[in-house]
MOPAC internal coordinates of N, CA, C and O (Angstrom, degrees):
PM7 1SCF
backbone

  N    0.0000 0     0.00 0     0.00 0    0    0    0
  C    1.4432 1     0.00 0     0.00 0    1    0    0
  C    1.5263 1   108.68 1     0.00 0    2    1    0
  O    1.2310 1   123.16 1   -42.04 1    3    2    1
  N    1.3811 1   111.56 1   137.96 1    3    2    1
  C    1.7192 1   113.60 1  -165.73 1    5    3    2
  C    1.5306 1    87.43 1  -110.49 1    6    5    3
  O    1.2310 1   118.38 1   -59.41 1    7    6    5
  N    1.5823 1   120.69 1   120.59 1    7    6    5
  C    1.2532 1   113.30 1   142.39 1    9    7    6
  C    1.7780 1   134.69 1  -108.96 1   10    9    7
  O    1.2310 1   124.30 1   -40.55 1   11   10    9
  N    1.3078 1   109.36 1   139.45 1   11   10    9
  C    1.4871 1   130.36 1  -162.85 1   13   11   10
  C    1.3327 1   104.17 1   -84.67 1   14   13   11
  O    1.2310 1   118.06 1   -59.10 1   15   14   13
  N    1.7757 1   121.29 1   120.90 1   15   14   13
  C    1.1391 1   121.69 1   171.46 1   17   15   14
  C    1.6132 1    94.09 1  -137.65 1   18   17   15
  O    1.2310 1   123.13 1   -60.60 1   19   18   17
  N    1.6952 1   111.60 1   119.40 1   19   18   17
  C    1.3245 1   112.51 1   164.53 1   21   19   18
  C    1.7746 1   103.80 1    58.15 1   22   21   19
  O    1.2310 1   122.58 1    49.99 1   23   22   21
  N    1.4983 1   112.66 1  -130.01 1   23   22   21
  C    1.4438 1   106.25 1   160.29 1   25   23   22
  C    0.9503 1   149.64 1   -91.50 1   26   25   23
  O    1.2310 1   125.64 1  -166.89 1   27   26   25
  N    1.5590 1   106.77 1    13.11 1   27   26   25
  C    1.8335 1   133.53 1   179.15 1   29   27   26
  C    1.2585 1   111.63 1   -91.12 1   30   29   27
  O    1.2310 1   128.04 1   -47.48 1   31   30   29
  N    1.1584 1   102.13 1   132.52 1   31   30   29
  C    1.9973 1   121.88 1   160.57 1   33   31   30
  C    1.3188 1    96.52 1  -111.84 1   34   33   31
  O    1.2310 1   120.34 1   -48.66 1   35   34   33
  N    1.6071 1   116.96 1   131.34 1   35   34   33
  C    1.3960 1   137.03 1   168.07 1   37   35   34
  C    1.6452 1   101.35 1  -125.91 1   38   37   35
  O    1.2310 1   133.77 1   -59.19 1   39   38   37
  N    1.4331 1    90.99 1   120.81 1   39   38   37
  C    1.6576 1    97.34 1   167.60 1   41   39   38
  C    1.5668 1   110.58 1   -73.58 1   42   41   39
  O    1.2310 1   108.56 1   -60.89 1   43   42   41
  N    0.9087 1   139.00 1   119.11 1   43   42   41
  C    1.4962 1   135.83 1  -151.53 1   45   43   42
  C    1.7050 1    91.98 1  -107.09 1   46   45   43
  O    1.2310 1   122.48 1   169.30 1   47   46   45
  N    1.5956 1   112.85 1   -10.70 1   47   46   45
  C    1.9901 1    87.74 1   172.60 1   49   47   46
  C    1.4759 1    99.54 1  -111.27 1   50   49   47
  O    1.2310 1   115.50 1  -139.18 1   51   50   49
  N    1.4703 1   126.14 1    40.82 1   51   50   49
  C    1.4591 1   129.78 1   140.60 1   53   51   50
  C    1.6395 1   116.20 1  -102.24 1   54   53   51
  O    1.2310 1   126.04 1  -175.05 1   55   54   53
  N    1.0573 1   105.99 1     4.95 1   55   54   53
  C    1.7271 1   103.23 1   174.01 1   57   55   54
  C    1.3190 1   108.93 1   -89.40 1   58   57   55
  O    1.2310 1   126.43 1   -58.35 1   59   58   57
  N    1.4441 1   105.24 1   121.65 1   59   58   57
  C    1.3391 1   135.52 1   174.75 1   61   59   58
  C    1.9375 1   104.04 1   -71.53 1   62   61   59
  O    1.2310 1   131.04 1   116.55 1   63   62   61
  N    1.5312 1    96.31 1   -63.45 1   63   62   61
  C    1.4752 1    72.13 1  -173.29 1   65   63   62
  C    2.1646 1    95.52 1  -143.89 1   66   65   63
  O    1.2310 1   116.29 1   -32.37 1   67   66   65
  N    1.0341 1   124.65 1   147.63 1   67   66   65
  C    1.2374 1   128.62 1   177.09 1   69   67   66
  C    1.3545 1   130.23 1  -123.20 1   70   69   67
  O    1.2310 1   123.19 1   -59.24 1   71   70   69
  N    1.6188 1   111.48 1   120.76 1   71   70   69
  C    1.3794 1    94.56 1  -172.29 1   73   71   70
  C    2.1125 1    99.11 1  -170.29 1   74   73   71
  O    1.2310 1   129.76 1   -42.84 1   75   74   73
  N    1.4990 1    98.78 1   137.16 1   75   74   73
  C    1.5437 1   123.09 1   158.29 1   77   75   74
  C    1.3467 1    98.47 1   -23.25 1   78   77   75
  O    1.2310 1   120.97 1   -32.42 1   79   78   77
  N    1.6104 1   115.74 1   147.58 1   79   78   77
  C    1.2168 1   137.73 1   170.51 1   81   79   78
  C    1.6611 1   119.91 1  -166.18 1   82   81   79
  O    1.2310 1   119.62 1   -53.59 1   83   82   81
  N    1.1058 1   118.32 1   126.41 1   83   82   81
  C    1.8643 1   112.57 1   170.99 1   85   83   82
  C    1.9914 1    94.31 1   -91.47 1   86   85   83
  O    1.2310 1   129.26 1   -52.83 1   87   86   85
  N    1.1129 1    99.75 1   127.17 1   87   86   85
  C    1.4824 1    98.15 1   149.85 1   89   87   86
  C    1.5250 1   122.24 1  -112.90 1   90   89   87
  O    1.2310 1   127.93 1   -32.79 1   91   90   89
  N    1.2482 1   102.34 1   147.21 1   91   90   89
  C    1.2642 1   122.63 1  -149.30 1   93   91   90
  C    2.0879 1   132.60 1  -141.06 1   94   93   91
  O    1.2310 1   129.89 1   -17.84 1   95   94   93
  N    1.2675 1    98.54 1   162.16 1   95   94   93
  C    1.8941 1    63.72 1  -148.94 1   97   95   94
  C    2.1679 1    74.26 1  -121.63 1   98   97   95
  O    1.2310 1   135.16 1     0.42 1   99   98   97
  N    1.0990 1    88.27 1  -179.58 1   99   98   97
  C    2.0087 1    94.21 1  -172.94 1  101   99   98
  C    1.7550 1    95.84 1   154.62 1  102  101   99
  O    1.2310 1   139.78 1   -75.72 1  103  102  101
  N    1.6380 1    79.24 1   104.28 1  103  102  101
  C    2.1290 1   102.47 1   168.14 1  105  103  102
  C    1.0708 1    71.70 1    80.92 1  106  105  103
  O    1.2310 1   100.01 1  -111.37 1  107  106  105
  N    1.4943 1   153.76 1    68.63 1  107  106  105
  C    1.5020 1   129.62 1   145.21 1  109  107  106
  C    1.5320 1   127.42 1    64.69 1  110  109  107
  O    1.2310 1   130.04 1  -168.86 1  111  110  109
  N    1.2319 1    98.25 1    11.14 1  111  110  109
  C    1.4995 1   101.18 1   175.54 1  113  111  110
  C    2.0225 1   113.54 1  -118.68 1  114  113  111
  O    1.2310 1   127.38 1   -54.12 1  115  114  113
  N    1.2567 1   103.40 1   125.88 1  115  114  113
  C    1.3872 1   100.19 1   152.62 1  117  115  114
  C    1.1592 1   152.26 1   -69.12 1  118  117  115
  O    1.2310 1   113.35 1   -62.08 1  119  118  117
  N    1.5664 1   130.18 1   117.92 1  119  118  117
  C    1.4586 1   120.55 1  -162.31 1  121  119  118
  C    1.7287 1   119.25 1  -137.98 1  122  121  119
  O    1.2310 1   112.34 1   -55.44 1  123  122  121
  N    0.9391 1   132.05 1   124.56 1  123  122  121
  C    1.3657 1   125.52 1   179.50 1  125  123  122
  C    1.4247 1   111.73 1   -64.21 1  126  125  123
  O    1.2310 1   118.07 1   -56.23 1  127  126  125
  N    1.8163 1   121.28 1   123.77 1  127  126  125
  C    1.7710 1    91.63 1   165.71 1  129  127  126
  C    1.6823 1    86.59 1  -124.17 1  130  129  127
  O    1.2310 1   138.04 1    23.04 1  131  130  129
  N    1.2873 1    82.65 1  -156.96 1  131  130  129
  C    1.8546 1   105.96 1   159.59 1  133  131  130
  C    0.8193 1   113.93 1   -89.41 1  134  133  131
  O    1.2310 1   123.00 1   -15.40 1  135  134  133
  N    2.0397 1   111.85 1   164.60 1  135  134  133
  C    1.3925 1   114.28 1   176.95 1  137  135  134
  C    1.4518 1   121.13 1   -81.38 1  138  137  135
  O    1.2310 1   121.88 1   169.91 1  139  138  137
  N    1.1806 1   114.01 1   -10.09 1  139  138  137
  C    1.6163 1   117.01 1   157.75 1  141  139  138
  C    1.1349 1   119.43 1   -64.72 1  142  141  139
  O    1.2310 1   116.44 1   130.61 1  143  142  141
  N    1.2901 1   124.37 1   -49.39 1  143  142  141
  C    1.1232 1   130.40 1  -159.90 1  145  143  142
  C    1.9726 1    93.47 1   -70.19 1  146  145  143
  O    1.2310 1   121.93 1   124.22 1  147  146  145
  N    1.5212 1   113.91 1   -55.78 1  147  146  145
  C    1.0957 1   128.06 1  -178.21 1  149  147  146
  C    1.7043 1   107.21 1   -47.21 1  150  149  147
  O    1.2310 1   112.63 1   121.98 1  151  150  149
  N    1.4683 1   131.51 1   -58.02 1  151  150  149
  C    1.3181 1   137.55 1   160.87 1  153  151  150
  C    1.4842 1   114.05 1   -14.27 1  154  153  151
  O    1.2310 1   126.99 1   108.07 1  155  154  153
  N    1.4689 1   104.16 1   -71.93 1  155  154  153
  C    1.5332 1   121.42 1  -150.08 1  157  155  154
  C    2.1758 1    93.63 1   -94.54 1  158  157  155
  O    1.2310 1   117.06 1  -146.99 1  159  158  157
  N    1.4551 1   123.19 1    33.01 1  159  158  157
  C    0.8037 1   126.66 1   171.11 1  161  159  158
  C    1.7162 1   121.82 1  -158.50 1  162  161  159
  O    1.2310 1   133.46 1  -168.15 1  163  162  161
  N    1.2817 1    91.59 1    11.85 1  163  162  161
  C    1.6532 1   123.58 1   166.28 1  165  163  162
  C    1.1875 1   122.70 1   -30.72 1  166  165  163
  O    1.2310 1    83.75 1   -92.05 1  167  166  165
  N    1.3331 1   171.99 1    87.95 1  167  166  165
  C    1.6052 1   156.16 1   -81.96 1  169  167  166
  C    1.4091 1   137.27 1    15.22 1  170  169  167
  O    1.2310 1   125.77 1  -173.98 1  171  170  169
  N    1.5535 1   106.51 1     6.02 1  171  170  169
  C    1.3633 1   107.23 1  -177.07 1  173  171  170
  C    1.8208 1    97.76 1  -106.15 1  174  173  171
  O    1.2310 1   122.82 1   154.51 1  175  174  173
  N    1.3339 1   112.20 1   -25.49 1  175  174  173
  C    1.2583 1   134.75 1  -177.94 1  177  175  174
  C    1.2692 1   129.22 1   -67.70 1  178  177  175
  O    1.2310 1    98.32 1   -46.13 1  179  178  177
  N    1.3478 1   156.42 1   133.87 1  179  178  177
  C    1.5375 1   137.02 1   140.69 1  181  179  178
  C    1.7581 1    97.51 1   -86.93 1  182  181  179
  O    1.2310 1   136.93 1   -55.61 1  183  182  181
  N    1.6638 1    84.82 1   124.39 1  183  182  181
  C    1.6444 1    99.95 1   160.48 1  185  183  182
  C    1.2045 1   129.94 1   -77.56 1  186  185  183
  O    1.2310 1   104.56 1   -86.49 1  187  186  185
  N    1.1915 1   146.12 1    93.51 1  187  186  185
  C    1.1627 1   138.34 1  -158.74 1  189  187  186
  C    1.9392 1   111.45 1   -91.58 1  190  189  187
  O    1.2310 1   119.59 1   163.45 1  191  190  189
  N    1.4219 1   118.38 1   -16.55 1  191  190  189
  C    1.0935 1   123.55 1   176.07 1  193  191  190
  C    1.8538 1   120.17 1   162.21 1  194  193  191
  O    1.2310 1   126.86 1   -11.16 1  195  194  193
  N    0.8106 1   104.40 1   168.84 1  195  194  193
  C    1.7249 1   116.12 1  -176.77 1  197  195  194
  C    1.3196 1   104.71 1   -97.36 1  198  197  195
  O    1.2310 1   119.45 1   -43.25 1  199  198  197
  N    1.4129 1   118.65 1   136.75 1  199  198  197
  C    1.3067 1   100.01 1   163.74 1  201  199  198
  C    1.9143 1   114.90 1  -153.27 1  202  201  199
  O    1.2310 1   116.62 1   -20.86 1  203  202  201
  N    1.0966 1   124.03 1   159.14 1  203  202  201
  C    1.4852 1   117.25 1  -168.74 1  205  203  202
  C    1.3290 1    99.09 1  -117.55 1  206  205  203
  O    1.2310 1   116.29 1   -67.68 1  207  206  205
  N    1.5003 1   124.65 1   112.32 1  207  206  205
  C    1.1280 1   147.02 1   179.07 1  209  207  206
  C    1.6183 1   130.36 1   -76.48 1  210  209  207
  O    1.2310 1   121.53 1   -86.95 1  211  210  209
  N    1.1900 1   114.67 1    93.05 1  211  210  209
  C    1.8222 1   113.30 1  -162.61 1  213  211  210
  C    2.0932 1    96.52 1   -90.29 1  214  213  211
  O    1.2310 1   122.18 1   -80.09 1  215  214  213
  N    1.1964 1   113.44 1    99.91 1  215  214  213
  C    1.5370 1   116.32 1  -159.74 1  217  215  214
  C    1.5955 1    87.35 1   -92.10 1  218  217  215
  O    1.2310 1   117.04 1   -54.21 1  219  218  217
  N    1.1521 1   123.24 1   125.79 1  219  218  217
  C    1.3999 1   123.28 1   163.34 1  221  219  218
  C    1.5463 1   120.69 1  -109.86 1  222  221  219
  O    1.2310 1   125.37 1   176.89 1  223  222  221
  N    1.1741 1   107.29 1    -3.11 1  223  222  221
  C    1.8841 1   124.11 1  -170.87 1  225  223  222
  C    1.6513 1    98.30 1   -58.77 1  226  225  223
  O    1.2310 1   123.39 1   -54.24 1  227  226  225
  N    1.3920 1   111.11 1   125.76 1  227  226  225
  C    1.6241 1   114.96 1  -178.66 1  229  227  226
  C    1.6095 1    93.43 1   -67.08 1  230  229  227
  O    1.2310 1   122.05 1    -8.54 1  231  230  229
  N    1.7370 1   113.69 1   171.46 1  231  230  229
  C    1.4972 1   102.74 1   178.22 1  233  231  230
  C    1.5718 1   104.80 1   -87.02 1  234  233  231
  O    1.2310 1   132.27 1   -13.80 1  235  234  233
  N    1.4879 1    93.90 1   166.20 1  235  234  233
  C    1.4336 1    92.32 1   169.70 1  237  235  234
  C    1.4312 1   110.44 1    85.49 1  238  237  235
  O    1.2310 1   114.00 1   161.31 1  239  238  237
  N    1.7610 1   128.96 1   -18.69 1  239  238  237
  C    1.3340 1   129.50 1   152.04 1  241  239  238
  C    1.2543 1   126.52 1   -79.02 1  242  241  239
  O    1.2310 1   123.48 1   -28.61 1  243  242  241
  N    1.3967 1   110.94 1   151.39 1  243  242  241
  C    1.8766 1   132.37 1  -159.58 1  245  243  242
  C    1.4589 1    94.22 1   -74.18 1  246  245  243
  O    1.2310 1   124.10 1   126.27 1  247  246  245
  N    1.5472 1   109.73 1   -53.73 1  247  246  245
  C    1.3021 1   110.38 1  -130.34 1  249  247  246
  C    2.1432 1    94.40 1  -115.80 1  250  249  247
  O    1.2310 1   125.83 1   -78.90 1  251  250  249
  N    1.3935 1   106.40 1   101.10 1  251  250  249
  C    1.6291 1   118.69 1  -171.13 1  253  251  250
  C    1.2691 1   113.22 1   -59.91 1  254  253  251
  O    1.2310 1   121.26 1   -30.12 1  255  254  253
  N    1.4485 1   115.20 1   149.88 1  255  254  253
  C    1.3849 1   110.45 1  -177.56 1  257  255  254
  C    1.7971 1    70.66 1  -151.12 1  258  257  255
  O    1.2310 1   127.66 1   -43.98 1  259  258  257
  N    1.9671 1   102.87 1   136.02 1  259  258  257
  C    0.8351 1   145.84 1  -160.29 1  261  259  258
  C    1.0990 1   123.06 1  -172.45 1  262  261  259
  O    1.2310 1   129.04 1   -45.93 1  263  262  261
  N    1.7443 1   100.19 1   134.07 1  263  262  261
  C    1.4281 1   101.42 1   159.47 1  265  263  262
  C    1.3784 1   119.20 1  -128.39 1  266  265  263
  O    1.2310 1   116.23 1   -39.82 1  267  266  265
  N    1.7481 1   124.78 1   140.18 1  267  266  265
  C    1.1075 1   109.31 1   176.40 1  269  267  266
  C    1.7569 1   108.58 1  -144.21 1  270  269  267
  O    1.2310 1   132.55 1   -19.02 1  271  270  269
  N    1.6774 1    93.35 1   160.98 1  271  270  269
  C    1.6685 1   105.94 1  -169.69 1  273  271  270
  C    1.3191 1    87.70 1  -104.46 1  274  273  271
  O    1.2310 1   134.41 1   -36.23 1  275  274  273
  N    1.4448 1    89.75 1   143.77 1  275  274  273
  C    1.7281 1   115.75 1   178.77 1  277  275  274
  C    1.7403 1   100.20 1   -96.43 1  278  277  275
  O    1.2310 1   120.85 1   -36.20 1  279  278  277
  N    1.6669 1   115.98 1   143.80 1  279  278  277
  C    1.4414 1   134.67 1  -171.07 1  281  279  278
  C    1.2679 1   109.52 1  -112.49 1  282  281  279
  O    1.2310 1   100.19 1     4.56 1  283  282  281
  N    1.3433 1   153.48 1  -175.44 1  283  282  281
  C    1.2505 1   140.12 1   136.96 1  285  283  282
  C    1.0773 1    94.96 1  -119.13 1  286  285  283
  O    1.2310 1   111.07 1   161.89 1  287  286  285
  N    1.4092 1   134.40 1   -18.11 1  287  286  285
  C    1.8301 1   127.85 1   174.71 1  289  287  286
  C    1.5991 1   117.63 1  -159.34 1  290  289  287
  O    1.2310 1   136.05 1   -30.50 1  291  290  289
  N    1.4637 1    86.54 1   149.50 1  291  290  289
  C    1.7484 1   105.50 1  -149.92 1  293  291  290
  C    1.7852 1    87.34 1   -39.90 1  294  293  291
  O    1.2310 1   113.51 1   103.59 1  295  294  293
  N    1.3047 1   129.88 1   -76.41 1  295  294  293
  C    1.5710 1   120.53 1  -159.94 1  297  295  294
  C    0.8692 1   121.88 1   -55.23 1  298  297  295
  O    1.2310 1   108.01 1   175.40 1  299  298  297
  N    1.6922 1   140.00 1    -4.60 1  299  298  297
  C    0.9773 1   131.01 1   142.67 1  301  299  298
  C    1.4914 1   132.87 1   -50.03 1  302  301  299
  O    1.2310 1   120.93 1   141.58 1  303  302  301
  N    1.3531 1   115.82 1   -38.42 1  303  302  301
  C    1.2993 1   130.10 1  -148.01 1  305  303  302
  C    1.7299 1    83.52 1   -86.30 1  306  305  303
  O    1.2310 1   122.34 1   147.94 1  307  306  305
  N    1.0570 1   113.12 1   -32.06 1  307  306  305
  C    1.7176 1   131.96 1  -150.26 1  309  307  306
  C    1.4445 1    84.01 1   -68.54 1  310  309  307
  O    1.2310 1   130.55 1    97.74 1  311  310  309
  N    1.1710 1    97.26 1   -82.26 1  311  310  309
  C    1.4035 1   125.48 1  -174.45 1  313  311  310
  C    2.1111 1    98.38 1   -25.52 1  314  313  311
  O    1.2310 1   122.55 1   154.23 1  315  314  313
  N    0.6466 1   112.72 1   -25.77 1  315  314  313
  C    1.7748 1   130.04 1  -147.28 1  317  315  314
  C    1.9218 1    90.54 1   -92.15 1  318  317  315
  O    1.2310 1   129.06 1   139.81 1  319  318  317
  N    1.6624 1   100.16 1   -40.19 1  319  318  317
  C    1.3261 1    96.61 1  -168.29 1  321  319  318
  C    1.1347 1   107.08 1   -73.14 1  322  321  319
  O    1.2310 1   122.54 1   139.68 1  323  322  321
  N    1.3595 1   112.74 1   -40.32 1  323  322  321
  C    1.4981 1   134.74 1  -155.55 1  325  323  322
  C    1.6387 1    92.88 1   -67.85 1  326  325  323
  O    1.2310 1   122.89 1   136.50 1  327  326  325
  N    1.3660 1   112.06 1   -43.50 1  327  326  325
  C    1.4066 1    99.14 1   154.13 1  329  327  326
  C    1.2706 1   137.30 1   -45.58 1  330  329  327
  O    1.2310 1   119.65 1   112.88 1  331  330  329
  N    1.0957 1   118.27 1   -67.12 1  331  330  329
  C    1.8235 1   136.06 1  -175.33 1  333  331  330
  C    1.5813 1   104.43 1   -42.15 1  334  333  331
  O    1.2310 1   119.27 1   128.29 1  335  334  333
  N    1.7236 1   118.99 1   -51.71 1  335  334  333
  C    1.0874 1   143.02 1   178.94 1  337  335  334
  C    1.7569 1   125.44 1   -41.47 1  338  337  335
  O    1.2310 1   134.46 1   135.82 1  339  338  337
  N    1.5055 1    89.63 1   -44.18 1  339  338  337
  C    1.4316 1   104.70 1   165.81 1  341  339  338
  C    1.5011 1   108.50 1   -54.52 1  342  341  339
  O    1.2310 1   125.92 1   116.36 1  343  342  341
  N    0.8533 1   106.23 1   -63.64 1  343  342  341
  C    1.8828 1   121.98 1  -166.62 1  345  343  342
  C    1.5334 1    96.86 1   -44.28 1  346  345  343
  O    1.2310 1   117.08 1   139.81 1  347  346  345
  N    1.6193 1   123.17 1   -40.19 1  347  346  345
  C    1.2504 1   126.41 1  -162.80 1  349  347  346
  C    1.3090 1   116.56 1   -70.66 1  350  349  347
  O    1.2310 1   120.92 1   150.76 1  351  350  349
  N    1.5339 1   115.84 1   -29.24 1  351  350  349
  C    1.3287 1   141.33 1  -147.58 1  353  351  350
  C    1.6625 1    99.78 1   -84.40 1  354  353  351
  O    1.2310 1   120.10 1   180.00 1  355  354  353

């Protein structure tokens, strides 16, 4: 199943694994977390953006192959799954 975002096609039965993320920057470094993790660390953080992560990397490989859509705010991104989700169903 191909899903269409903007100018992306994602084959959605090569996704290994899918999932929400804030990335986020602290001491100058960039880092992907979760939105929990991101929540319960809320002012200590710069948010740099939301993003929905299509992970296709088989397990047990080094080297990731991914794709991901950039958010500027959490209900968007939400909204985005709730999309994807359908398709799954």
């Amino acid at each position: 199943m191909i899903y269409k975002y903007q100018n992306e096609e994602i084959d959605l039965s090569k996704v290994k694994r899918l999932y929400p993320a804030a990335l986020i920057e602290l001491d100058g470094e960039m880092a992907e977390m979760s939105l929990e993790w991101m929540e319960m660390n809320e002012g200590k953080v710069n948010l740099i953006e939301y993003i929905l992560v299509f992970d296709f990397t088989p397990p047990k490989e080094e080297v990731k192959d991914k794709k991901v859509l950039h958010f500027d705010i959490k209900e968007k991104l939400m909204k985005e799954m709730q999309e994807v989700a359908k398709l799954f169903a």
